[in-house]
N, CA, C and O of each residue as an XYZ file, in Angstrom:
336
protein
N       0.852     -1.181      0.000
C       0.000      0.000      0.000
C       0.893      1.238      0.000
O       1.834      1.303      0.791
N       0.578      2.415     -1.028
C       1.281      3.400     -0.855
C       0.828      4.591     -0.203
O      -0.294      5.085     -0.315
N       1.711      4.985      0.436
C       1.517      6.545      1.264
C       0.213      7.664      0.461
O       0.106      7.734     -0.764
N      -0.517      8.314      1.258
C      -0.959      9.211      0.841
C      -0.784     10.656      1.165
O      -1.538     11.014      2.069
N      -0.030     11.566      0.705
C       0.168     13.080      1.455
C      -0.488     14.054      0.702
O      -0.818     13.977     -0.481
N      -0.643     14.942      1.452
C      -0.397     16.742      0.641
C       0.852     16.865     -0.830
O       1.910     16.243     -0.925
N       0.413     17.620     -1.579
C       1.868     17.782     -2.609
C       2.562     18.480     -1.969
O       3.689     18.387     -2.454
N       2.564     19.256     -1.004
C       3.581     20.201     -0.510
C       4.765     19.527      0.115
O       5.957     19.832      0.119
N       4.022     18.398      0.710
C       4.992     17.486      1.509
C       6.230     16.087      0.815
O       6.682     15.065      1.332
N       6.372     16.603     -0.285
C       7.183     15.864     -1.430
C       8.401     16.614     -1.139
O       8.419     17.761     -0.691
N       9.253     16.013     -1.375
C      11.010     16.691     -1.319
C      11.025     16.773     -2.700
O      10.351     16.206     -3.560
N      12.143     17.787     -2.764
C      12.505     18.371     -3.791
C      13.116     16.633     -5.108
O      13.746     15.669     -4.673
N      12.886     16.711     -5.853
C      13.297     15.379     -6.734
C      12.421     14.594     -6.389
O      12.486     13.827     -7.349
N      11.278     13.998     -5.454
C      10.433     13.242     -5.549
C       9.368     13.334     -6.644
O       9.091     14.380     -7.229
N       8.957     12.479     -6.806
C       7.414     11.977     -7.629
C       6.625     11.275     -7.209
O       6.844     10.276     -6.524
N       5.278     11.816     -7.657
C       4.262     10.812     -6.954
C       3.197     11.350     -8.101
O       3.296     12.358     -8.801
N       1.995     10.211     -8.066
C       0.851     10.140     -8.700
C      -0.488     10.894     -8.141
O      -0.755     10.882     -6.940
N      -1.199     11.466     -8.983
C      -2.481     12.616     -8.362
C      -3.057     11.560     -8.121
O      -2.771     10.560     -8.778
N      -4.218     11.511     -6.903
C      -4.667     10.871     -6.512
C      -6.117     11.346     -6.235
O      -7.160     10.835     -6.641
N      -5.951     12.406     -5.473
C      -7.527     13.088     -5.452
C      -7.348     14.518     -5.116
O      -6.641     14.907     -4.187
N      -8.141     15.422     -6.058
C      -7.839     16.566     -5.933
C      -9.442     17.412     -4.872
O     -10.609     17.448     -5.260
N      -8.964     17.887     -3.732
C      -9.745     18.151     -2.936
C     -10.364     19.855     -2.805
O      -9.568     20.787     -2.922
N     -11.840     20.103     -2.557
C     -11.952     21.709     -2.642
C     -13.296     21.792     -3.302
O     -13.805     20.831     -3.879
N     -13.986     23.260     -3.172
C     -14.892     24.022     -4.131
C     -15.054     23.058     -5.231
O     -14.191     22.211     -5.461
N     -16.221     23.174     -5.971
C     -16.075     22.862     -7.685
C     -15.071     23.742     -8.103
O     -14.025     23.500     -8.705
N     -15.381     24.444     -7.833
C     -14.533     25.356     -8.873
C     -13.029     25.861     -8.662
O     -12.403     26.542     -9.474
N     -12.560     25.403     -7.420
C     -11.342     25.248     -7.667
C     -11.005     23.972     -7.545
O      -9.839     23.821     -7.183
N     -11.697     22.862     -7.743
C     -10.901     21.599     -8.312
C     -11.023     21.554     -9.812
O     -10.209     20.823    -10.378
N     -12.149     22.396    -10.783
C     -11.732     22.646    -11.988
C     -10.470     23.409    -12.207
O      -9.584     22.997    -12.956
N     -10.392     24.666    -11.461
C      -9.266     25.038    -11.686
C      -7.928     24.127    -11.654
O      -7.179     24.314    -12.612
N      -7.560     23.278    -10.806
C      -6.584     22.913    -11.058
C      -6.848     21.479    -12.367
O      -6.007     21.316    -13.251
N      -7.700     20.870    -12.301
C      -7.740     20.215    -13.438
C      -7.210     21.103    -14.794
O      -6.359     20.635    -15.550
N      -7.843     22.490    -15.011
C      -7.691     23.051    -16.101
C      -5.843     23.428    -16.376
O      -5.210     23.690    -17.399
N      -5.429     23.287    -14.863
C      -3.856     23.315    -15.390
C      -2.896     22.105    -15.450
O      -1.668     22.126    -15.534
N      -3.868     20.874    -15.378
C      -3.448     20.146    -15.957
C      -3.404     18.975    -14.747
O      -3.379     17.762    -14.951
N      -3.401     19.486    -13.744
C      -3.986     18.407    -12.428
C      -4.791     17.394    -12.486
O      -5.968     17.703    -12.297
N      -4.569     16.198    -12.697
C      -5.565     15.400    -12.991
C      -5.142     14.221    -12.457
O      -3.980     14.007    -12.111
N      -6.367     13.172    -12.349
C      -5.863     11.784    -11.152
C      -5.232     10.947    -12.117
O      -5.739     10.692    -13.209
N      -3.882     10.420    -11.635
C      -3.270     10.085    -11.990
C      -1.929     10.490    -13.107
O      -1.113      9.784    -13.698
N      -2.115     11.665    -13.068
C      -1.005     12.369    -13.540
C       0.589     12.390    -12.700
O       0.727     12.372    -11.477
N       1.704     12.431    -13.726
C       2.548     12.522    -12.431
C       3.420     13.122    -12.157
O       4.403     12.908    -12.867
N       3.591     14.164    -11.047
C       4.521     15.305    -10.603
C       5.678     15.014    -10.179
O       6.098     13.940     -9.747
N       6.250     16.115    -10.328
C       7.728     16.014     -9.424
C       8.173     17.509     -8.893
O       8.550     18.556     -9.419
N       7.937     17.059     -7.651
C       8.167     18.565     -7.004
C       9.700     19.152     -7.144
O      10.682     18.499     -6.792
N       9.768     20.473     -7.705
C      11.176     20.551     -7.988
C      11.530     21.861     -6.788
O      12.690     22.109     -6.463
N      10.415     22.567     -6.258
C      10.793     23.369     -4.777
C       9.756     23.103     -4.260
O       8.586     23.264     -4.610
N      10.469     22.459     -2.938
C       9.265     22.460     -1.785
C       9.321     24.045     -0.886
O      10.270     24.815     -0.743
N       7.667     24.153     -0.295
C       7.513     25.181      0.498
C       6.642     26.103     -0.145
O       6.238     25.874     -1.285
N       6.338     27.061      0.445
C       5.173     28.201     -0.058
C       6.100     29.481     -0.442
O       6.791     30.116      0.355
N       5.962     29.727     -1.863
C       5.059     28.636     -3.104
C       6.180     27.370     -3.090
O       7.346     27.382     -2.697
N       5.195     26.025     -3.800
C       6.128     25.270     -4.465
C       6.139     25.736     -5.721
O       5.512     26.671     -6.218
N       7.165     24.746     -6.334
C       6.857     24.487     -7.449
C       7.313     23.076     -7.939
O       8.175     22.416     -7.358
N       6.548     22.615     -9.241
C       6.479     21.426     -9.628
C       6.253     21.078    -11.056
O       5.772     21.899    -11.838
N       6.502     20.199    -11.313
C       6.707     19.927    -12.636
C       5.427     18.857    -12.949
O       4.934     18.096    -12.117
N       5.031     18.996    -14.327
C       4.007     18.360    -14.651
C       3.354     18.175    -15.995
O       2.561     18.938    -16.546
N       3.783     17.134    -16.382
C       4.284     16.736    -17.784
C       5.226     18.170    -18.811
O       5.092     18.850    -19.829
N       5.901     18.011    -17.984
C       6.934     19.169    -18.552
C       6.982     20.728    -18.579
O       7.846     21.406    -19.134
N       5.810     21.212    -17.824
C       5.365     22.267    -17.318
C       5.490     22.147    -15.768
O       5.127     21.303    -14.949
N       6.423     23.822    -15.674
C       6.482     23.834    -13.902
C       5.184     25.212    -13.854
O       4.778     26.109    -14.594
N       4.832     24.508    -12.096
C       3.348     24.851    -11.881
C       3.832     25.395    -10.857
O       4.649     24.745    -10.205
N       3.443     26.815    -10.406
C       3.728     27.581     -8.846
C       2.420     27.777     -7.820
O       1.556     28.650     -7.903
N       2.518     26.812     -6.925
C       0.927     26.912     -6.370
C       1.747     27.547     -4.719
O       2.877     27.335     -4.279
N       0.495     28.433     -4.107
C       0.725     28.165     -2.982
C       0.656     27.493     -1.587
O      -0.080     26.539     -1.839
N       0.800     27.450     -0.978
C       0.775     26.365      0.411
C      -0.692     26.043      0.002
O      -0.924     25.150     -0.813
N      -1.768     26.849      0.631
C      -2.785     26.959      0.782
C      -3.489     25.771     -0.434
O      -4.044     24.686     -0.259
N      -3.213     26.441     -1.509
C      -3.691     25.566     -2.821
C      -3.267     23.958     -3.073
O      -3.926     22.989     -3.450
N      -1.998     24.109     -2.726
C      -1.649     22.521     -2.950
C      -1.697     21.874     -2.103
O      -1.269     20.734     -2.281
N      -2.276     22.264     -0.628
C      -2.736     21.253     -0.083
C      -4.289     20.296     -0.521
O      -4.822     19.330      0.026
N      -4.584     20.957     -1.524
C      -5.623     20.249     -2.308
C      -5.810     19.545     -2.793
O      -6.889     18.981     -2.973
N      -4.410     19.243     -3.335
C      -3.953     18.193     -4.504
C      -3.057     16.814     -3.282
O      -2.005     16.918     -2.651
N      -4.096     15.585     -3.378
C      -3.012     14.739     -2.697
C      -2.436     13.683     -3.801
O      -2.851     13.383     -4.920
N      -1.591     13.349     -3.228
C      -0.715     12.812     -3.993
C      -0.254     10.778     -3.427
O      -0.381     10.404     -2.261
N       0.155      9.999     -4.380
C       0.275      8.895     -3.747
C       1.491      8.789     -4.006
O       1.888      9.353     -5.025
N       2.550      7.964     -3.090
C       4.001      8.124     -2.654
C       4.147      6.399     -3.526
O       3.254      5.587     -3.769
N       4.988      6.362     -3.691
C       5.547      4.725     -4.545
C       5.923      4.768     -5.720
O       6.336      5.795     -6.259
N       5.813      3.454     -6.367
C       6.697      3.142     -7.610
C       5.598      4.605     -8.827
O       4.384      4.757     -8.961
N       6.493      5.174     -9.292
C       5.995      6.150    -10.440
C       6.953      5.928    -11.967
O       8.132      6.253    -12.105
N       6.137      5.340    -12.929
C       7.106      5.270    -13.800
C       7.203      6.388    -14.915
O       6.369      6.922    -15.647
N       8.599      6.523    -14.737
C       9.032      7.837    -15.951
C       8.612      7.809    -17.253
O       8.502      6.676    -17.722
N       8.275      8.973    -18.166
C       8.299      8.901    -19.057
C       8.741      7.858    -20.455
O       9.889      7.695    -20.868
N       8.179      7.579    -20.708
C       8.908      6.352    -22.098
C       9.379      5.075    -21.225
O       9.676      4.126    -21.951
N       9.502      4.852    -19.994
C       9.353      3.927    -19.491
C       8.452      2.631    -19.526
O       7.228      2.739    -19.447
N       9.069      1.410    -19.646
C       8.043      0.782    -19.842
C       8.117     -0.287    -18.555
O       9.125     -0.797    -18.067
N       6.781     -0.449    -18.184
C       6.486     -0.928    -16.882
C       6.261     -2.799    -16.848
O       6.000     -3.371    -15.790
């Protein structure tokens, strides 16, 4: 079973898979619309308020507040062109 956290709480070079994005309708559209979506997969490249993070090749600057919205699942994440 893998971990479930906040995105904020990722170290810098970690990855993990969206899992459930929490909040308003309308700001869980919002982050869908930037590309937040379950099972997508990040890699936090600064932790702390703001982070920031990477996400399918786009870095995303959220603040504390916001990305505690987005949880995330901790374990095996496979890279790009990787085959599983």
């Amino acid at each position: 079973m893998h971990e479930l956290v906040p995105l904020p709480l990722l170290r810098p070079g970690q990855r993990a898979s969206i899992d459930q994005l929490l909040g308003r309708d309308d700001d869980v559209h919002r982050l869908q619309e930037l590309g937040m979506r379950i099972g997508s997969t990040v890699e936090m490249l600064q932790s702390g308020s703001p982070c920031i993070v990477n996400l399918d090749g786009t870095r995303l600057c959220f603040r504390a507040c916001d990305a505690t919205s987005v949880l995330v699942r901790l374990g095996e994440v496979a890279c790009p062109g990787e085959v599983a």
